[in-house]
C-alpha positions in Angstrom: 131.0 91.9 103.2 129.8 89.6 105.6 126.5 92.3 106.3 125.9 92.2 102.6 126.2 88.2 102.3 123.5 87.9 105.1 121.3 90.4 105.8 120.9 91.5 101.5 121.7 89.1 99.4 120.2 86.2 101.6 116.8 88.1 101.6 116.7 88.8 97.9 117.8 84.9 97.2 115.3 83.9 99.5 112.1 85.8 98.1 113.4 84.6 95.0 113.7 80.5 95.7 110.3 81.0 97.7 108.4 81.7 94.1 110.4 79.5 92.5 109.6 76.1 95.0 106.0 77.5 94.4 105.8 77.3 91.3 107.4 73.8 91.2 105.2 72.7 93.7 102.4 74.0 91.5 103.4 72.8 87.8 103.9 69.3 89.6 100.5 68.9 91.2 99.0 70.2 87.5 101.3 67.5 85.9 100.1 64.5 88.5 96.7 65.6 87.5 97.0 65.5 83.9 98.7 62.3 83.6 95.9 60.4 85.4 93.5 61.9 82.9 91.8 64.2 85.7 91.7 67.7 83.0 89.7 64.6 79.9 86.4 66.2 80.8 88.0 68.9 79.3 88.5 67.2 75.8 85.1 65.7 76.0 83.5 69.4 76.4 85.4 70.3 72.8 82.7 68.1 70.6 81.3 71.0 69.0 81.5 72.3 65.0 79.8 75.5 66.4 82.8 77.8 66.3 81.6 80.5 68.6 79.9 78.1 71.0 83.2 76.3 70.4 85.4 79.1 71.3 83.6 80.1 74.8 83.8 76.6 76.2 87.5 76.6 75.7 88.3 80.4 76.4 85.8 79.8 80.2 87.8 76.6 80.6 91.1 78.0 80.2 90.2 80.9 82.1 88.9 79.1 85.0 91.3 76.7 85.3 94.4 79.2 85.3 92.9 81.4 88.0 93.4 77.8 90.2 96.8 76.7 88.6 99.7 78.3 86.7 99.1 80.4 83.6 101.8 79.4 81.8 101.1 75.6 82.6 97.3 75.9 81.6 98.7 77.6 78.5 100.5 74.9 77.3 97.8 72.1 78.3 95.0 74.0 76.5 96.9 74.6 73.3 98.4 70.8 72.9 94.1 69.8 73.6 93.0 72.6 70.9 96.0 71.6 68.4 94.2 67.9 68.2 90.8 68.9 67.9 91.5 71.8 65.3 93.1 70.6 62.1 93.2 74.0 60.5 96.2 76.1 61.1 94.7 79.4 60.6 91.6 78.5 62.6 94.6 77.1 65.2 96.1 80.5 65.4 93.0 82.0 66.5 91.3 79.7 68.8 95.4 79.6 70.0 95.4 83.3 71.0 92.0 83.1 72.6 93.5 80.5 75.2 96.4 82.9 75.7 94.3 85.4 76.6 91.7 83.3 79.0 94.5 82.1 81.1 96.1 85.3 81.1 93.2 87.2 82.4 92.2 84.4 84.8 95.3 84.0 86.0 95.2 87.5 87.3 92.4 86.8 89.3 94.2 85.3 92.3 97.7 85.3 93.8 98.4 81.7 93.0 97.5 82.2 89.2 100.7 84.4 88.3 103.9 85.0 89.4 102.9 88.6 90.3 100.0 88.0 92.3 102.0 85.2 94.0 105.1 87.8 95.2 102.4 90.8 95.5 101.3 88.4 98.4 104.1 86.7 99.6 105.7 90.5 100.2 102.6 90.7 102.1 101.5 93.8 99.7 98.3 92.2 99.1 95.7 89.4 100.9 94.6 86.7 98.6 90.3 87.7 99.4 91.1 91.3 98.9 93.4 90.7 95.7 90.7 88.6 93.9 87.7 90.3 94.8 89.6 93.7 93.3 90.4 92.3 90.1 87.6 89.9 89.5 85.5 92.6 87.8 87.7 94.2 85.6 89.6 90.9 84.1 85.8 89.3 83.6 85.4 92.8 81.7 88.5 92.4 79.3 88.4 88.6 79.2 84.8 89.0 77.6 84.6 92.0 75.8 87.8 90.6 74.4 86.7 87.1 73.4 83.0 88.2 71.8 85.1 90.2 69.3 87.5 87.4 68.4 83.9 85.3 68.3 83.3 87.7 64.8 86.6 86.4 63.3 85.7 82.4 63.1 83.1 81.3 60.6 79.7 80.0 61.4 81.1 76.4 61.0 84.1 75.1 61.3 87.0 71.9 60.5 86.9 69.5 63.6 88.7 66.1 64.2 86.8 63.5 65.9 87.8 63.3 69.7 89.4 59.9 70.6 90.2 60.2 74.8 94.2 59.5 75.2 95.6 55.9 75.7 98.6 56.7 77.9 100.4 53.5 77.8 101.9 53.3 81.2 99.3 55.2 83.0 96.3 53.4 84.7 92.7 53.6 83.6 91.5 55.2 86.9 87.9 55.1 88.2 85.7 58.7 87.9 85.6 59.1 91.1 89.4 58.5 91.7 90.0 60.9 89.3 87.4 63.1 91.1 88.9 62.5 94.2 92.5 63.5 92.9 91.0 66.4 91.5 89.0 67.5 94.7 92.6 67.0 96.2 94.5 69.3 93.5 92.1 72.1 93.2 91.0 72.0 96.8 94.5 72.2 98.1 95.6 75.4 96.3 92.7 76.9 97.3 93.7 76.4 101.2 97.0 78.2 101.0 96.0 81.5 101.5 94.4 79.6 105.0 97.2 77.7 105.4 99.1 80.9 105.2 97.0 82.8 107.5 96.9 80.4 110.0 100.8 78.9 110.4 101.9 81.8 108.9 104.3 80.3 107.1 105.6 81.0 103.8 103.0 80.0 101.3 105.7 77.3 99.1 105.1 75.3 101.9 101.5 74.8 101.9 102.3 74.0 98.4 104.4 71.6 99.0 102.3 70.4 101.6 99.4 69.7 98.9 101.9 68.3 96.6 102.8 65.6 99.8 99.0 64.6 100.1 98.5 64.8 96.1 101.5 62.4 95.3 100.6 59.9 98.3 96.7 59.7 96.6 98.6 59.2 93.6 100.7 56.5 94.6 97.9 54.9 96.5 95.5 54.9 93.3 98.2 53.6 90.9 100.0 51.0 93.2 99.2 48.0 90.9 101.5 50.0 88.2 104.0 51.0 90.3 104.0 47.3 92.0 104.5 45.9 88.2 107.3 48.8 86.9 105.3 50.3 84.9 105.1 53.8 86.1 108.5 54.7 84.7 107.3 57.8 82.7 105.6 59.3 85.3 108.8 59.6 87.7 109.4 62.7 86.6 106.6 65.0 86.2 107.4 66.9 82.7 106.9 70.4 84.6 110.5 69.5 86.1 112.1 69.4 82.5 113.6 72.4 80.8 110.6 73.8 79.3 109.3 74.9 82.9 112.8 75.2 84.6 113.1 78.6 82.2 110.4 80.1 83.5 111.4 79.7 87.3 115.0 80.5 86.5 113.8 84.0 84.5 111.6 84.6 87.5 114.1 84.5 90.2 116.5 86.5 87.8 114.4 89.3 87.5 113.7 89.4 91.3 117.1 89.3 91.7 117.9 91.7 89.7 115.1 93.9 91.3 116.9 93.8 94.3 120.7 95.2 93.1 118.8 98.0 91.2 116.4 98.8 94.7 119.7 98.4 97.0 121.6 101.1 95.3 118.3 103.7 95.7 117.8 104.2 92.6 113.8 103.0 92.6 113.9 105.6 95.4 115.0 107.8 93.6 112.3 107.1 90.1 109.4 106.7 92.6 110.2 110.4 94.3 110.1 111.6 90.4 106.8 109.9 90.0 105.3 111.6 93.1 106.6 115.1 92.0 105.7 115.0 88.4 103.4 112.4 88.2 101.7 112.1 91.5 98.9 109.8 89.8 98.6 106.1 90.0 96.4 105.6 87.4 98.8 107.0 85.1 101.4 105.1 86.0 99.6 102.2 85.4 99.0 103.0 82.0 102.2 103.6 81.5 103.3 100.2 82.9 100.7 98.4 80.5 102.0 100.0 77.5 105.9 98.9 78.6 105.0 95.6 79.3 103.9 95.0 75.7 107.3 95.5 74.6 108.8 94.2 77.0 108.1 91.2 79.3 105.1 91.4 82.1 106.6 90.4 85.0 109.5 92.3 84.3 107.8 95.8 84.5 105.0 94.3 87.1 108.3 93.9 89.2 109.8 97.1 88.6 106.9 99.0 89.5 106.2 97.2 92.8 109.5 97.6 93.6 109.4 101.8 93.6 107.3 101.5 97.2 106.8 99.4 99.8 103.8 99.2 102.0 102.7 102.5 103.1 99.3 104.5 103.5 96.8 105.3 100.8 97.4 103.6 97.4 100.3 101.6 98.8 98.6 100.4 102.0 97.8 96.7 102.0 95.1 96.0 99.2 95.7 99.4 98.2 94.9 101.2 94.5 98.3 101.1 93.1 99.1 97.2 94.0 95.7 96.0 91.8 96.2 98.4 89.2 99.6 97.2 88.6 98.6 93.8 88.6 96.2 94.7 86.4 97.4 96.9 83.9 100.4 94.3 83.3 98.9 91.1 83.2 96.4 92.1 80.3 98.7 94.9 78.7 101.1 92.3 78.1 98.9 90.6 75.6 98.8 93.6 73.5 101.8 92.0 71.8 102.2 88.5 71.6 105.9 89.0 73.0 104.9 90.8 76.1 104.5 87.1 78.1 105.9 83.9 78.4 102.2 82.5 76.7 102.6 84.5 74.0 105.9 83.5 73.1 104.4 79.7 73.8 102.0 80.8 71.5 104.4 81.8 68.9 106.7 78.5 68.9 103.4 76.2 69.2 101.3 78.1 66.8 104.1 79.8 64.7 101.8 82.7 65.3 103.5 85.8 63.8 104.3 89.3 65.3 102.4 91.1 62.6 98.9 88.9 62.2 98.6 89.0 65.7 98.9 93.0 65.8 96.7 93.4 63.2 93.8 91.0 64.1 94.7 90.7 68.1 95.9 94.0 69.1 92.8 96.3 68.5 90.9 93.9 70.2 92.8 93.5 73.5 93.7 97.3 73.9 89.2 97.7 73.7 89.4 95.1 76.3 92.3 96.8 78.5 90.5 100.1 78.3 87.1 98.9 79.5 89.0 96.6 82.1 90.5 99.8 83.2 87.5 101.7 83.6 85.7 99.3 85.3 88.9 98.9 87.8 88.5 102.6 88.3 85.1 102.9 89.1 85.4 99.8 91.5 88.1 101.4 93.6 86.3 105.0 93.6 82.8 104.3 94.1 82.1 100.9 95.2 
């Protein structure tokens, strides 16, 4: 009992709580930054009636600004911008699914972009400049080909509210280039993990935390006439600390525990020797994986695959085949169905996006995407 207390259960809890504290870390700088209106440029980009021109600006934004933060979070930032800029509900659903997608795909790009990036490289499976430089072509591939067909949906024209830029109450009117400055500070930090990683070689939560330290102390340096007169109440408590965010830590470390009992009692041993005697193809078994985690949720079969090996030779080596297809396949095969990720869902409460529209006008389009994706993947890892 006491081997199992510390040297198994300890380790799983532990891998566990490390995502989690990153991902608090994370949704809290992305929360400081949006209540001292460092994402409005955003808002000001969206004063178009172009729908296509429209729908690129968003779907680049979102998709650029999820490969630096959270998915989930950019998710939920983009969709609460589009929903006051897009009176239409049908037009909403669309533009809606779009940003799912973007933030989806870019957040596959790096590690710090989605949970499974973020535990292929905190298990030290993958390095962040390898990880992004393998997926960056064939997520560009499925994000685009992807988007241009959902461009042919959306009339030439369409309904548009006039932009008025958020009075916060509470919050300060900061200067450009303190919002700039806070920005520089956000973004720039994330970025130096991986360094901050390779250099300390400390876990990377606390190089998150660390930029979260130097984030809030900007933060209370810019807005210390507020918080001098009481009047930064509000702001406290970073909304990414409330319950809406809270599930999706508390489902992560759940499935990575559970990951743990099934790979302690041998049975991923025993799937992944059936895989190499039957199978013996990792290409397959990523198609496989992206077709499950349609159904069911992403990460959950993104973990159960990376659990069947550990770091090896060949595909399983460090950067090797079968860590980036997984990655791959997952992240965009879980947008086949709007219930195959946590956005999706977001999607579906937000939007109230239903199953069967977004099969018929979403699926055919992502699974084109996906394919060509996977091809490009595959030509990437053989030939180049």
């Amino acid at each position: 009992k006491q081997f199992i207390a510390q040297e198994i259960f300890i380790k799983y809890v532990g891998r566990a709580c490390e995502i989690a504290v990153f991902l608090i870390a994370t949704m809290t700088i992305v929360e400081i930054l949006s209540n001292n209106g460092c994402f409005d440029f955003v808002t000001q980009l969206l004063q178009t009636r172009k729908s296509r021109r429209l729908l690129w600006i968003m779907s680049a934004v979102t998709f650029l600004i999820s490969a630096n933060l959270d998915n989930l979070t950019t998710s939920v930032m983009m969709l609460t911008m589009m929903h006051g800029v897009i009176p239409n509900r049908k037009q909403r659903m669309i533009f809606g699914a779009a940003i799912i997608l973007s933030a989806n795909y870019g957040g596959a790009i790096t590690v710090i972009g989605e949970p499974i990036g973020l535990v292929l490289w905190n298990m030290e499976y993958v390095t962040a400049t390898g990880y992004s430089m393998t997926l960056l072509l064939p997520c560009i591939v499925a994000w685009f080909i992807t988007i241009w067909l959902i461009g042919r949906m959306l009339p030439e024209r369409i309904d548009h509210e006039r932009i008025i830029m958020p009075y916060r109450g509470d919050d300060t009117r900061l200067k450009p280039w303190q919002r700039l400055t806070m920005l520089f500070v956000g973004f720039g930090g994330l970025w130096f993990i991986p360094s901050f990683h390779n250099i300390t070689k400390l876990a990377p939560f606390l190089g998150a935390l660390c930029v979260l330290s130097v984030l809030w102390v900007v933060n209370e340096a810019f807005n210390r006439k507020l918080i001098a007169a009481d009047q930064m109440t509000q702001h406290r408590i970073p909304v990414s600390l409330q319950y809406g965010a809270l599930q999706q830590m508390l489902f992560v470390m759940g499935i990575m525990m559970g990951m743990g009992v099934i790979t302690e009692t041998g049975v991923w041993g025993d799937v992944a020797t059936w895989f190499d005697t039957y199978i013996h193809d990792v290409w397959l078994v990523g198609i496989g994986a992206g077709l499950l985690s349609s159904i069911v949720d992403s990460f959950t079969i993104a973990i159960s695959n990376i659990s069947l090996y550990r770091v090896g030779v060949g595909d399983v080596a460090v950067n090797g085949a079968y860590w980036s297809i997984i990655a791959f396949t997952t992240a965009v095969g879980g947008c086949l169905l709007s219930v195959g990720s946590i956005s999706g869902l977001a999607l579906m409460k937000m939007e109230h996006v239903r199953l069967g529209w977004y099969i018929k006008h979403l699926t055919p389009k992502v699974l084109l995407g996906w394919v060509l994706g996977y091809v490009a993947l595959w030509l990437e890892l053989n030939f180049l």
